[in-house]
N, C-alpha and C positions, 0 to 999 in steps of 0.2 A: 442388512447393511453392516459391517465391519466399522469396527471403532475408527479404524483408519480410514475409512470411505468419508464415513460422519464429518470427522477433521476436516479432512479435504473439503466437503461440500461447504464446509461452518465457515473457512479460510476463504475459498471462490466468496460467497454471499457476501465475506467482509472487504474484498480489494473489490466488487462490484460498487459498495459502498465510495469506497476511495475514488475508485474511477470518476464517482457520478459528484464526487467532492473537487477534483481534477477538474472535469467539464466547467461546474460554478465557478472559479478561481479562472479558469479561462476566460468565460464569460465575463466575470470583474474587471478584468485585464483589458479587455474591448471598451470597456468605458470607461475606464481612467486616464488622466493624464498622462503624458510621457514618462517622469520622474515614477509615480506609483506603477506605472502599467512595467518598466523596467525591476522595478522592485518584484512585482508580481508574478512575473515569466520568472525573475531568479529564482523563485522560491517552488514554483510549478518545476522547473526541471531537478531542483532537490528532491523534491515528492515524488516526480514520477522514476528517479533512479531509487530512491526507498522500496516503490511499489514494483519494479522491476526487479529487485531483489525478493523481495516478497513473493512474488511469481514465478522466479528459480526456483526458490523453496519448496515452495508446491508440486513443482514438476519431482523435482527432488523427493521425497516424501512419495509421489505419485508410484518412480520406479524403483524404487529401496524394495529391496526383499522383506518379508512377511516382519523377521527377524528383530531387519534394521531400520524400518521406518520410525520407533521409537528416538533412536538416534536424533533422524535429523529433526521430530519433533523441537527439541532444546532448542537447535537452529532456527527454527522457522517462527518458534515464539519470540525470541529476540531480535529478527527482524521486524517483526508485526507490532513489536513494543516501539522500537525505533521507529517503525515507520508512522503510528499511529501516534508518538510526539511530535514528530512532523506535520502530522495534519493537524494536531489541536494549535499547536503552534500557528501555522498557518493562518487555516481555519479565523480564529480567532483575533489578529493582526487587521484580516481582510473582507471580513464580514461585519 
């Protein structure tokens, strides 16, 4: 496996994570009141356009030439930073 394969897989396993952090945060949202459960969706559609960027990334990364997948490396860290302040953030708030 290729350094960049590695990445890749390392990135899937960590927005899997997200995803299944996603689900929880929905599921809160089912039992909360109106006012928290309105709160809660806000903050899930911030997340999952985080995590939807995050997943460009990757696609990104996926079809970059040998060369320039280093490149978008820098990009797809700094999404996964931002995206992964969003979920502590979250996260944290709603648990």
């Amino acid at each position: 496996m290729t350094s960049r394969e590695a990445y890749v897989e390392k990135m899937k396993a960590k927005l899997d994570e997200w995803n299944a952090s996603i689900a929880r945060l929905e599921a809160r949202a089912e039992g909360a009141g109106a006012d928290m459960k309105d709160e809660i969706n806000n903050e899930i559609g911030r997340i999952k356009k985080y995590r939807d960027e995050a997943s460009s990334r990757i696609k990104d990364v996926q079809s970059a030439g040998d060369d320039a997948w280093e490149d978008f490396k820098t990009g797809i860290e700094k999404s996964w930073e931002t995206l992964g302040e969003a979920f502590n953030s979250a996260m944290s708030r709603f648990e």
